[in-house]
C-alpha positions in Angstrom: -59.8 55.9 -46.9 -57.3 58.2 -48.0 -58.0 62.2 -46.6 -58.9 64.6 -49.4 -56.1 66.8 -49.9 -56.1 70.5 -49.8 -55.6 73.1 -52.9 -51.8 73.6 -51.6 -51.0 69.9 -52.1 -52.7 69.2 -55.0 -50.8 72.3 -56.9 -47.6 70.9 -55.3 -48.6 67.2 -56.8 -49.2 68.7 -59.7 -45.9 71.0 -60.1 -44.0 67.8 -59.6 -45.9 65.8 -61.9 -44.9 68.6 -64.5 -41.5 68.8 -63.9 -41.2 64.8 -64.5 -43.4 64.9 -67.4 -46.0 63.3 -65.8 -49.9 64.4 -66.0 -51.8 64.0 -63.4 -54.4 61.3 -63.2 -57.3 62.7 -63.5 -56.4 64.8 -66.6 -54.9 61.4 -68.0 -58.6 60.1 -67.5 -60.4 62.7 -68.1 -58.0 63.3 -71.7 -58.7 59.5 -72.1 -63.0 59.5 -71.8 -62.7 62.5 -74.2 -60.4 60.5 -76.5 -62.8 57.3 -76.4 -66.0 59.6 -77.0 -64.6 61.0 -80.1 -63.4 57.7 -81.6 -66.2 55.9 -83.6 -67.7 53.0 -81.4 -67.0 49.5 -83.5 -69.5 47.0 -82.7 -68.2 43.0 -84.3 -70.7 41.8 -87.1 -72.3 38.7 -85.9 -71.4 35.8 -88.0 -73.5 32.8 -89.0 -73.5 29.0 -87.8 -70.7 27.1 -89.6 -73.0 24.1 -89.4 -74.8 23.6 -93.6 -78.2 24.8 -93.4 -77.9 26.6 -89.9 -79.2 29.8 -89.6 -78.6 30.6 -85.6 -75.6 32.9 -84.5 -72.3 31.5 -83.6 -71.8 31.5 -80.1 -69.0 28.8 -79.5 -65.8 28.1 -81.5 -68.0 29.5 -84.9 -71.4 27.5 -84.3 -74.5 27.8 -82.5 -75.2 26.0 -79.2 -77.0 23.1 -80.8 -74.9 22.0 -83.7 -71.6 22.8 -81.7 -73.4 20.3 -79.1 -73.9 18.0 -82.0 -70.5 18.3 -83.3 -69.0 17.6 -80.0 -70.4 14.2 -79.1 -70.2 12.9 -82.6 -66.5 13.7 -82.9 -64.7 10.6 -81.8 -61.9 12.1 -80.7 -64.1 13.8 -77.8 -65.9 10.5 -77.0 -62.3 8.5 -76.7 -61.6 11.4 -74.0 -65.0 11.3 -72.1 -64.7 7.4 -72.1 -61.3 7.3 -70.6 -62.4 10.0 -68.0 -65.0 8.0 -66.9 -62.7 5.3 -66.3 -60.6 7.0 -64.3 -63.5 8.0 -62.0 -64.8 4.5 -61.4 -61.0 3.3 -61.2 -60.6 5.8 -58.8 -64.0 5.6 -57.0 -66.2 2.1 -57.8 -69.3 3.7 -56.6 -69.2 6.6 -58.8 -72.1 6.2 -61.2 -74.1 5.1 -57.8 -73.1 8.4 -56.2 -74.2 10.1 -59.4 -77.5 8.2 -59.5 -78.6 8.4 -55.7 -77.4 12.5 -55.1 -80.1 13.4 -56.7 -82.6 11.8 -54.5 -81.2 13.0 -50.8 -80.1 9.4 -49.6 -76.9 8.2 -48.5 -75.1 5.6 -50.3 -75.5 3.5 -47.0 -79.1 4.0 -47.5 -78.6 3.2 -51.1 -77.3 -0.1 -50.1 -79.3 -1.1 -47.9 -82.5 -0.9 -50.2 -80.7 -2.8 -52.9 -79.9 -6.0 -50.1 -83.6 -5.1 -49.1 -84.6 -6.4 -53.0 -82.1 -9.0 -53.2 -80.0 -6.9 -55.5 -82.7 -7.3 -58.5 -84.9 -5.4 -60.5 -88.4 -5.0 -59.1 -89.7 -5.5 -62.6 -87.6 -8.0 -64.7 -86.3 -9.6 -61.2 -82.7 -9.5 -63.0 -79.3 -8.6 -61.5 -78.4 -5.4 -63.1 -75.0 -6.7 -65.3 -72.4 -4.4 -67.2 -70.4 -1.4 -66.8 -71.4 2.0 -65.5 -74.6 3.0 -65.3 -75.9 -0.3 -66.4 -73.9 -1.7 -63.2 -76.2 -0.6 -60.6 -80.3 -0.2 -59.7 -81.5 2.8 -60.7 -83.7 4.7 -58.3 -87.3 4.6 -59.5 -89.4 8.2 -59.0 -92.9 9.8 -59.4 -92.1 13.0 -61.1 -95.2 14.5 -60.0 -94.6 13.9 -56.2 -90.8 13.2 -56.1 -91.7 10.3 -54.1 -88.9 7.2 -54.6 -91.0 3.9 -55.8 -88.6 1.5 -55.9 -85.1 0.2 -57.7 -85.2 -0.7 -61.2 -82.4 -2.0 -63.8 -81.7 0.5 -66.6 -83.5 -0.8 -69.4 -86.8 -1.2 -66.9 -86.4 2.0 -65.8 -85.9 4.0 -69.4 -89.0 1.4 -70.8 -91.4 3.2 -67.9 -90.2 6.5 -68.4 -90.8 6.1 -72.2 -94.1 5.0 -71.7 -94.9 7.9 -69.5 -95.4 6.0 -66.6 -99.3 5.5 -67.4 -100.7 2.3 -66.6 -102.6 2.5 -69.4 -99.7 2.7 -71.8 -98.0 -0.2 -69.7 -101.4 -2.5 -70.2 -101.4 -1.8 -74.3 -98.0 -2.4 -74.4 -98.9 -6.1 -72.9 -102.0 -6.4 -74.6 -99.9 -5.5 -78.0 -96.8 -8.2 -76.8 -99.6 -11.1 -76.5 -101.8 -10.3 -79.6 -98.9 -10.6 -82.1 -97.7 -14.0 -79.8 -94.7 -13.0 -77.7 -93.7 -16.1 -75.6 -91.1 -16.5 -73.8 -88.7 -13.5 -75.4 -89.0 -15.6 -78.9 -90.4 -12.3 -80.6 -92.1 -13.0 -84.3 -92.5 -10.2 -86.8 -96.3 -9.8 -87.0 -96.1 -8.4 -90.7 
């Protein structure tokens, strides 16, 4: 830190500040906060949601957080993008969307793996290979959200069909009871109407 300097040197600093013209700094601020206190203080009028029907303030690019969310992942353009990013990150790295899926949890991918040869590499509910791209690639890890205790590995659909249902056994046994009383055999559904 600088030294503070003595009357002599700051009336010397300023003498030669004078003579080139120059103010000093702290008139220039001080002539500055007094300029900026007499100037009216402009504040921007908030402006309305482009969106029809929207009511919210804009916030992003002239829309409010939802219908710019909305906007974004309908425009095709955007999904093109996303789509060929994510194919780029499982070009790059096969075991990317299993990463994603297993980070969460505080396992290793090595764990990961070994739990899937432990099951065979099948669903514990539908007993099915998990088949197609991405996320629908690998077992999902199955969780109690009220403990955060890991259950088990599930396919997607299996997994996404429990969550929906709230995990409640309940729900689970009047979904069955609902399959067999309109005649579901063998995945030849009827309409019941």
């Amino acid at each position: 830190m600088a030294r503070p300097k003595t009357p002599e040197e700051k009336a010397h600093l300023s003498a030669t500040l004078k003579a080139r013209g120059i103010q000093p700094s702290v008139k220039a601020r001080l002539k500055a906060l007094e300029a900026n206190k007499a100037k009216p203080r402009v504040v921007p009028n908030p402006t309305r949601c482009n969106s029809s029907g929207c009511k919210n303030l804009a916030k992003c690019k002239g829309f409010c957080k939802p219908c710019y969310d909305k906007n974004r992942l309908s425009n095709p353009v955007i999904s093109a993008r996303r789509k060929e990013n994510n194919k780029q990150k499982i070009a790059q790295d096969p075991d990317y969307y299993k990463r994603g899926n297993i980070k969460r949890y505080g396992i290793t991918l090595e764990q990961y793996n070994d739990a899937v040869s432990s099951v065979y590499g099948q669903c514990e509910v539908c007993e099915n290979s998990p088949h197609g791209k991405g996320r629908h690639g690998c077992l999902h890890i199955d969780h109690c959200h009220d403990t955060g205790k890991l259950r088990g590995l599930l396919c997607v659909h299996c997994n996404t069909g429990i969550g929906m249902l709230e995990h409640s056994i309940e729900f689970l046994e009047n979904a069955k009871a609902y399959l067999i009383r309109h005649g579901i055999k063998e995945d030849i559904i009827e309409p019941g109407f």
